[in-house]
C-alpha distance (Angstrom), angle and dihedral (degrees) to the residues before:
residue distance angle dihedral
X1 . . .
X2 4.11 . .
X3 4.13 114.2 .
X4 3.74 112.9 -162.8
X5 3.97 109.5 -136.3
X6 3.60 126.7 -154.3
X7 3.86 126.5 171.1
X8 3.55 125.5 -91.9
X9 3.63 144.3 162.0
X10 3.94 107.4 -107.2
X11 4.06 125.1 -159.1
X12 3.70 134.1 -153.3
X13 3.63 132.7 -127.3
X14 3.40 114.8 -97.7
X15 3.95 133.3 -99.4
X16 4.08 79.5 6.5
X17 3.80 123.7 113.1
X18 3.51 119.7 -128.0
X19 3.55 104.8 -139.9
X20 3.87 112.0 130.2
X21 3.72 126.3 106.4
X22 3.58 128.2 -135.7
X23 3.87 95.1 -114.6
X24 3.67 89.1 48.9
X25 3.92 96.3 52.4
X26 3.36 89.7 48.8
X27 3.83 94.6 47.7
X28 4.17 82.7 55.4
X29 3.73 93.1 50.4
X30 4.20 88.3 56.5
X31 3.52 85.3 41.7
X32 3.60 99.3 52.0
X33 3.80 85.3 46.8
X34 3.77 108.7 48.1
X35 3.82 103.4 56.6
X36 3.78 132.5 135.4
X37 3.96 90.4 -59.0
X38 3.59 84.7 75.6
X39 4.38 107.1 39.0
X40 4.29 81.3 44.2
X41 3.37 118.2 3.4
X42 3.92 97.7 60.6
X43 4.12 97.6 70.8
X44 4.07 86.5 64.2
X45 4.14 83.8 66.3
X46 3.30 100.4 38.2
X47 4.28 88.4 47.7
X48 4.32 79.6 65.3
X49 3.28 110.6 39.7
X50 4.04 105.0 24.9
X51 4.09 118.0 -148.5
X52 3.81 88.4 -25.4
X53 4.11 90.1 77.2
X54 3.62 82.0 80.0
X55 4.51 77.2 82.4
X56 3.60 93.1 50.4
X57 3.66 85.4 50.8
X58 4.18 88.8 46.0
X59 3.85 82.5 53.4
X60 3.62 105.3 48.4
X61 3.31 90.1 43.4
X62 4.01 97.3 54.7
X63 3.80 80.2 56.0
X64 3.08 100.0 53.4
X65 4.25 92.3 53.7
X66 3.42 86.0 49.6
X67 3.67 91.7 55.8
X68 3.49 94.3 40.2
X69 3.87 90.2 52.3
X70 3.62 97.2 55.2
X71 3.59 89.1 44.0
X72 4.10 90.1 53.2
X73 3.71 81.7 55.5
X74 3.89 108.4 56.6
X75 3.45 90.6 35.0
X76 4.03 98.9 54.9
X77 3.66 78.4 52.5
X78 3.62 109.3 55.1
X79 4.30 109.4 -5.7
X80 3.72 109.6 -152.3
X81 3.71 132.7 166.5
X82 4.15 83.8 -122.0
X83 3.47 94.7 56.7
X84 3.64 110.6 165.0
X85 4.33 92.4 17.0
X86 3.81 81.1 53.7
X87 3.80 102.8 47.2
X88 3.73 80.0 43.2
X89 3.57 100.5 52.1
X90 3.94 87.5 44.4
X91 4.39 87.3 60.0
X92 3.46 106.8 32.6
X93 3.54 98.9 19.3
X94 3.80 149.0 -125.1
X95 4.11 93.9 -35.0
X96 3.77 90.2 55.9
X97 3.34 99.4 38.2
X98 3.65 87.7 59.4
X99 3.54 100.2 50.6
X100 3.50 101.9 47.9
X101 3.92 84.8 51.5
X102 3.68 104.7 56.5
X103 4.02 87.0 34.7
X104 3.43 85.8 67.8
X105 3.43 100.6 36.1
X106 4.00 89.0 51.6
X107 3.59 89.3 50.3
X108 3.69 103.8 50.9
X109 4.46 88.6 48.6
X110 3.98 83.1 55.6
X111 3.92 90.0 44.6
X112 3.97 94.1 47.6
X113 4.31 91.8 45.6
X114 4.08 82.7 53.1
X115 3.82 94.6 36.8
X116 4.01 86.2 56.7
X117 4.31 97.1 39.3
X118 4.21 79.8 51.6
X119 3.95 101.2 51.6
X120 3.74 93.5 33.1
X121 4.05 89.8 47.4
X122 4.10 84.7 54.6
X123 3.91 87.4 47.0
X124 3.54 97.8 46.7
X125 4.00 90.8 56.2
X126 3.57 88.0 47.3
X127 3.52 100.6 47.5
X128 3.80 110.2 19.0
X129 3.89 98.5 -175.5
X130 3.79 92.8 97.1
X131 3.46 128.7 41.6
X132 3.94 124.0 -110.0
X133 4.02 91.5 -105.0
X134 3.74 98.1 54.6
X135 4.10 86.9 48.0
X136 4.08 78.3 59.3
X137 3.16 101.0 47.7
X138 3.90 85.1 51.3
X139 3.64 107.7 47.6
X140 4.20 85.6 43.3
X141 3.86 87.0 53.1
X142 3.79 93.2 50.6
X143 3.40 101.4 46.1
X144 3.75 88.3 43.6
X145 3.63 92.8 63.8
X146 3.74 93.8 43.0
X147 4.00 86.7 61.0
X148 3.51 91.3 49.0
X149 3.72 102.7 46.2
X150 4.22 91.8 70.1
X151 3.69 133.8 -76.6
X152 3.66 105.1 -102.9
X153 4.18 79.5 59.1
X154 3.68 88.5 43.6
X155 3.88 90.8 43.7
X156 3.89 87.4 50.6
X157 3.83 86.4 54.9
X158 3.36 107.7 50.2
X159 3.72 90.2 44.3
X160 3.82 97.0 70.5
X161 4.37 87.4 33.3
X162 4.09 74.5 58.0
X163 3.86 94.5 39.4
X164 3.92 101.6 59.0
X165 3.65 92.1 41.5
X166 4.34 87.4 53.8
X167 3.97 81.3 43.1
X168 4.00 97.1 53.1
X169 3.75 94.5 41.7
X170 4.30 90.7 43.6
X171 3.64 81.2 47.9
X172 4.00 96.4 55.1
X173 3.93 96.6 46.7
X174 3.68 89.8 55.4
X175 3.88 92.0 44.3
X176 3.90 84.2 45.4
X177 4.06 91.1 53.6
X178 2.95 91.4 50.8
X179 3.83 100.4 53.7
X180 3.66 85.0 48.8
X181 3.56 100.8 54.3
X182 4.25 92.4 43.0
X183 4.14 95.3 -106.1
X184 3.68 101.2 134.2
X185 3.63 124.6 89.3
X186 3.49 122.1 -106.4
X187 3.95 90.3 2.0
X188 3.81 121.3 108.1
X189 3.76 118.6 -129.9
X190 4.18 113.9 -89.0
X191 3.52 96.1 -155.2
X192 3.43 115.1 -170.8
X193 3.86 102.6 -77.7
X194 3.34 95.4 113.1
X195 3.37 96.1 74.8
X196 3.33 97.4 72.6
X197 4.12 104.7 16.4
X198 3.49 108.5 88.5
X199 3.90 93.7 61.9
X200 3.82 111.3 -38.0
X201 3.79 124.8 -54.5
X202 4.11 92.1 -77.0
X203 4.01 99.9 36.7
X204 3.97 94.1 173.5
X205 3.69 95.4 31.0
X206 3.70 133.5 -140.4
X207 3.91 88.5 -24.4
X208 4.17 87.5 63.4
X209 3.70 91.3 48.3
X210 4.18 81.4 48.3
X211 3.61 96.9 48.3
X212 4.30 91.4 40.3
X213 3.61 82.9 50.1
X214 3.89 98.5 67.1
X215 4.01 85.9 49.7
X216 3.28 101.1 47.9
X217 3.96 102.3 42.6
X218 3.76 88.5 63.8
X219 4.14 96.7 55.7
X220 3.92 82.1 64.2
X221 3.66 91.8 74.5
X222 3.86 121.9 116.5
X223 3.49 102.8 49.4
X224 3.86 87.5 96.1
X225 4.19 88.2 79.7
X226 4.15 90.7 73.8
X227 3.56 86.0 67.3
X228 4.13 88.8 51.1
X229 3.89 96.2 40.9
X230 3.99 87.0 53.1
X231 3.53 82.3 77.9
X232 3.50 95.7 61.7
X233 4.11 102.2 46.4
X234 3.75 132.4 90.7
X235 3.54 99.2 -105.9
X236 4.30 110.0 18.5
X237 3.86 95.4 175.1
X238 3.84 101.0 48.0
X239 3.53 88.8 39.0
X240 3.57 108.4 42.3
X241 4.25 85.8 70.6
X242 3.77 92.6 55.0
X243 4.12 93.6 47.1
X244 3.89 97.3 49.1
X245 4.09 92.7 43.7
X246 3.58 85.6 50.2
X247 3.83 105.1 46.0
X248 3.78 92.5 33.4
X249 4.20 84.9 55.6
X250 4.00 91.0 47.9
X251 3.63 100.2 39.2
X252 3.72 95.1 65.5
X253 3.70 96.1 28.8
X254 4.08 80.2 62.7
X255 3.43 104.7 36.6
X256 3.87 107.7 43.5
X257 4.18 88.1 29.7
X258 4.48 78.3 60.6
X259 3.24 94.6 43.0
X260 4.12 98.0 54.7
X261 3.51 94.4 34.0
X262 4.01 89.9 63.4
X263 3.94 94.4 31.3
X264 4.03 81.9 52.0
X265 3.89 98.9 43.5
X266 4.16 101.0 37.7
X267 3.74 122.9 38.2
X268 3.95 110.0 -107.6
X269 3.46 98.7 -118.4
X270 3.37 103.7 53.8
X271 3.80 126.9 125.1
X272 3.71 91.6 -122.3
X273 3.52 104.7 54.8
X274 3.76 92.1 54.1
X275 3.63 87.9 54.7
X276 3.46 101.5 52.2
X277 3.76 116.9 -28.7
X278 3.83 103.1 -158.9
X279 3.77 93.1 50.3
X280 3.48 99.1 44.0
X281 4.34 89.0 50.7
X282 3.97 85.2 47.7
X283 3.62 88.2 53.0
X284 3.70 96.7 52.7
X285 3.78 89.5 53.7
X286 3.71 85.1 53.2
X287 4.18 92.9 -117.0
X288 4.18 107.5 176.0
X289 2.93 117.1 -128.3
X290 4.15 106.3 15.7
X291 3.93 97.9 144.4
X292 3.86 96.2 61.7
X293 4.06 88.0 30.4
X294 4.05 92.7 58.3
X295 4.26 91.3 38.9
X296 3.73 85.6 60.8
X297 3.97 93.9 34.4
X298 4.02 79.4 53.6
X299 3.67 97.8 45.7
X300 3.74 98.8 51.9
X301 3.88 87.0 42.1
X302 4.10 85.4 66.9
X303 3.55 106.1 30.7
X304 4.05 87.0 54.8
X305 3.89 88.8 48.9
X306 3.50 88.7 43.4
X307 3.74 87.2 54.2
X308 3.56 98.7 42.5
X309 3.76 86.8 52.1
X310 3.46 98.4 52.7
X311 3.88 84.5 59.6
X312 3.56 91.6 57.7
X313 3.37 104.5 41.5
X314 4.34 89.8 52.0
X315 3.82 87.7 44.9
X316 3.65 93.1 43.5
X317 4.13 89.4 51.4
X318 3.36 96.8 46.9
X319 3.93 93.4 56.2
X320 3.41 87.0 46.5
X321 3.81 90.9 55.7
X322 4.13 87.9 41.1
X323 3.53 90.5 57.3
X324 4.09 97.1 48.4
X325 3.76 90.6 -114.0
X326 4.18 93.6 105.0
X327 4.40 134.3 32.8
X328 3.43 102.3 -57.6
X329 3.93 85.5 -126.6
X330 3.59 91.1 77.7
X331 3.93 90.1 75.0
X332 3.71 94.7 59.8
X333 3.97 109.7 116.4
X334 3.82 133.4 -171.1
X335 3.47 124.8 -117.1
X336 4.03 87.8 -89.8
X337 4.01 91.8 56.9
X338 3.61 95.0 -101.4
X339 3.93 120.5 141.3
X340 3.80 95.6 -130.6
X341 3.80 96.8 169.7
X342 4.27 84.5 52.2
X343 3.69 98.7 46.7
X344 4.12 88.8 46.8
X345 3.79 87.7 57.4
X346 3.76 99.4 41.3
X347 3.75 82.0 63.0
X348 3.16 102.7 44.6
X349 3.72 100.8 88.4
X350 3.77 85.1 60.8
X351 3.67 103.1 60.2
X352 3.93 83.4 49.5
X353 3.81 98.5 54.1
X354 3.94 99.0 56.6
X355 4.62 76.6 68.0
X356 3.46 93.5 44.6
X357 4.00 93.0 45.9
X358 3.53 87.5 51.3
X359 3.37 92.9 52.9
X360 3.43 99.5 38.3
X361 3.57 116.3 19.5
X362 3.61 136.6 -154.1
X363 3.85 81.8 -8.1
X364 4.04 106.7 82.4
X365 3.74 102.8 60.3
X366 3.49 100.1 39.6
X367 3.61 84.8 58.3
X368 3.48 104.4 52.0
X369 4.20 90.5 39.2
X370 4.00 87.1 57.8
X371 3.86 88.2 57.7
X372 3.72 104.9 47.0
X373 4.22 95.6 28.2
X374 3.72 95.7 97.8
X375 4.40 91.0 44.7
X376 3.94 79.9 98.4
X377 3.87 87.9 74.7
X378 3.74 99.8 37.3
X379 3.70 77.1 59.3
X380 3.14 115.6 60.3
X381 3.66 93.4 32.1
X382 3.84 84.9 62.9
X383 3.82 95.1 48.8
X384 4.27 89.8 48.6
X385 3.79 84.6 53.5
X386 3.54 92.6 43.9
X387 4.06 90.6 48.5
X388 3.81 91.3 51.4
X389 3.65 94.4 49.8
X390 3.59 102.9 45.3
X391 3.80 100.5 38.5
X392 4.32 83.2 57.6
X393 3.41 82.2 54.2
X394 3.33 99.0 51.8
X395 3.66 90.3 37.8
X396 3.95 93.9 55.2
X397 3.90 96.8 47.5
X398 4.31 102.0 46.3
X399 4.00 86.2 -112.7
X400 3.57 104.2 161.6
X401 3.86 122.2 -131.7
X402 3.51 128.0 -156.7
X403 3.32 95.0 -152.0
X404 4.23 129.0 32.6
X405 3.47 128.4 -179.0
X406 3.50 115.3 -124.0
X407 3.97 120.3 -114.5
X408 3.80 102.5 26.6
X409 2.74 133.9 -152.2
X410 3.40 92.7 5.6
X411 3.76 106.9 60.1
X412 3.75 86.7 47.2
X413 3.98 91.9 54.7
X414 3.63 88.0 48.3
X415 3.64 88.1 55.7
X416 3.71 94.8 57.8
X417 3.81 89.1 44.5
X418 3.81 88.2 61.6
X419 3.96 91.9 41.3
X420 3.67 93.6 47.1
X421 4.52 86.5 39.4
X422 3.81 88.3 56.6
X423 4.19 94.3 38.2
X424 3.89 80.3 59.9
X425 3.34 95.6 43.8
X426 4.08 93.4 56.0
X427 3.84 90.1 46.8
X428 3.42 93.8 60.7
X429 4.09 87.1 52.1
X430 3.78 116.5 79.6
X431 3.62 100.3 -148.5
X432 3.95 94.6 44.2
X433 3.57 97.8 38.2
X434 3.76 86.6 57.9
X435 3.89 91.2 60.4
X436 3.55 93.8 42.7
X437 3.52 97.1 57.0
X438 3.64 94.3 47.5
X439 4.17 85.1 51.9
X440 3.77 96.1 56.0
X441 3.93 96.1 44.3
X442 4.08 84.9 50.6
X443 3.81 75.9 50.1
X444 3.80 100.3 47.4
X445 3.96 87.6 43.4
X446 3.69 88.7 56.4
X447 3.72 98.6 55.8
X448 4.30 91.9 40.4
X449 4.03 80.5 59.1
X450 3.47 94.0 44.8
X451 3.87 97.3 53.3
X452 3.54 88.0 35.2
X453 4.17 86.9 59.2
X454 3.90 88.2 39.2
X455 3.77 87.4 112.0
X456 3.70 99.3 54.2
X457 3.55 99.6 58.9
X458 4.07 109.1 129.6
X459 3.31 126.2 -102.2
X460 3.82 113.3 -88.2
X461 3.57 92.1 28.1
X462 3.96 118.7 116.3
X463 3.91 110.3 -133.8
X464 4.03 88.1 -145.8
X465 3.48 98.7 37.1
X466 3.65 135.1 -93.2
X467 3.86 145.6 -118.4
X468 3.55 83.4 30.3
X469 3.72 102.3 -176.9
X470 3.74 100.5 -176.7
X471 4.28 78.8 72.2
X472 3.11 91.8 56.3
């Protein structure tokens, strides 16, 4: 995908520090993106639809450049720490804006409790001397403090969290080449007959690719936080082209090169793959070691989302705040730019779940994950909308952009097509259909309380945004 650039002066969000650089945003969007869906959750899609999930990978993947593209746009336009509730506050108006906001936010303070029950569950095993909650309790403490200390510490942090997960995944599609071609000692060649042995390349047809499709879409998420970060780097506009070409590139390079390097090595079907695909191809090749090398693969994996997710739930909260649609505390920043009061309440929820899991375990998270695990489409459906409307705008009154994604307005219809394909898709699936429902009423209950709060916005604050720059 070409972007045409054209100069412009950027601005910064207020009260916030730019201190980011470009190769550590983009290091946070890959991290954001290649969690524990990925090193685990990937042999549940390839157990339904075989070698051929390498095409629902193909397709959530297109989506997600498409996504990522329109994103690149607004944001080169106007950065903000709200990003995509901003841009959609400043289309659809105050009501929206909202709602996509503290859907997001709401998500990401479910995903960080989870992220923290999931590495300290892995710990605990490991190291049985504590118990699971205190390893909570710990990992929430440290990446609290990280947060708080200032973002170009922060930034240096999740760079190398980033870094080793980039390493072990580089590391495994070499490894994986190499099994394929016959290079490793003492293990025979796999060829590529795999991929089409155990019942054809697509052995449950179109409706495996379907099914893999509504698994796979959802390990894409994270990637959204480049466009927050932006915000918070020297030169968001200029930048913010370089970051999404560059994560886009290396987002599909790793996940579809993973994906047919263990469909290609290991036979689909087999036991081990749906139980944890990486190990079970590091096994074959007779790696030592693999079990404690994936726990601490896995581990990093969620303590680095966990991390970047604590970045964009603060950032997210204090836009909210900005823009008169959250406390007014929540925009109160140290003398480093960091939104202490924000950060504090993004992690909130996660002090309160290791009492609730006591109380009721293996009951509380689940829960909450089943009611915000489809916001990922509500999402992006709202940022394509978003796109369309705004660059029209833009279009109609000669505002200059400095960045415009190639092949509007088609592209961007084509996007929606997809969203709304796969929205159909998980309605005609009990399970998902379940959580999607629950996702849009949390949605439609955001926007009642929004209008219903319309009234109390404080003084100075513009109920449908302000400084809109795609008006002009």
């Amino acid at each position: 995908m070409t972007i045409e650039e054209v100069p412009l002066t950027t601005t910064t969000t207020k009260g916030l520090h730019p201190g980011l650089t470009r190769r550590q945003i983009s290091m946070m969007g890959l991290g954001g993106a290649i969690g524990a869906g990925l090193f685990v959750g990937s042999g549940q899609a390839i157990g339904i639809a075989g070698p051929a999930v390498i095409v629902s990978y193909l397709v959530a993947g297109t989506i997600v450049v498409l996504v990522m593209a329109m994103l690149a746009e607004m944001v080169a336009a106007n950065p903000s720490s709200g990003a995509f509730s901003s841009y959609a506050q400043k289309a659809m108006g105050r009501s929206v804006g909202s709602a996509v906001g503290w859907l997001y936010w709401i998500q990401l303070v479910v995903v960080i409790a989870a992220e923290a029950a999931g590495a300290a569950g892995i710990v605990a095993h490991r190291f049985p001397g504590l118990p699971e909650w205190a390893w909570v309790l710990l990992f929430v403490l440290a990446l609290t403090i990280v947060n708080l200390l200032g973002v170009r510490n922060y930034g240096r942090f999740e760079f190398w969290f980033a870094a080793i997960k980039v390493a072990a995944i580089i590391a495994f599609l070499v490894v994986g080449v190499l099994a394929i071609v016959g290079l490793i000692p003492d293990v025979p060649a796999t060829g590529v007959g795999n991929l089409v042995d155990q019942g054809g390349f697509a052995p449950t047809g179109i409706a495996g690719i379907a099914g893999a499709l509504l698994i796979v879409v959802f390990a894409f998420g994270g990637t959204e936080v480049v466009a927050i970060a932006a915000a918070e780097s020297d030169d968001p506009s200029r930048n913010i082209s370089r970051i999404v070409r560059q994560v886009m590139v290396r987002i599909l390079v790793f996940y579809v090169g993973s994906i047919f390097v263990i469909v290609t090595v290991l036979p689909w079907n087999s036991k081990e793959v749906l139980a944890g695909p990486f190990s079970a191809v590091l096994d074959t090749l007779k790696i030592p070691g693999v079990g404690l090398v994936m726990d601490l693969i896995v581990i990093v994996a969620l303590l680095s989302a966990m991390n970047a997710n604590i970045y964009g739930a603060s950032r997210m909260a204090f836009s909210l705040g900005e823009r008169g649609l959250a406390p007014l505390a929540l925009t109160r920043t140290s003398t480093a730019g960091v939104p202490r009061v924000a950060v504090l309440a993004s992690v909130a929820f996660s002090f309160v779940t290791v009492i609730l899991n006591w109380i009721w375990p293996e009951q509380v998270l689940p829960t909450l994950l089943n009611v915000v695990g489809s916001t990922l489409l509500v999402m992006w459906t709202a940022t394509a909308i978003t796109q369309l409307i705004l660059r029209r705008r833009a279009d109609a009154e000669g505002t200059p952009l400095p960045m415009r994604m190639w092949g509007f307005p088609w592209l961007s219809v084509l996007t929606l097509v997809l969203l709304g394909a796969i929205i159909l898709l998980t309605m005609l699936n009990e399970g998902a259909r379940t959580q999607l429902l629950l996702t849009i009423g949390l949605t439609v209950v955001l926007v009642v309380l929004a209008r219903a709060t319309r009234g109390l916005s404080r003084p100075g604050v513009l109920k449908d945004g302000a400084d809109d720059v795609f008006r002009g």
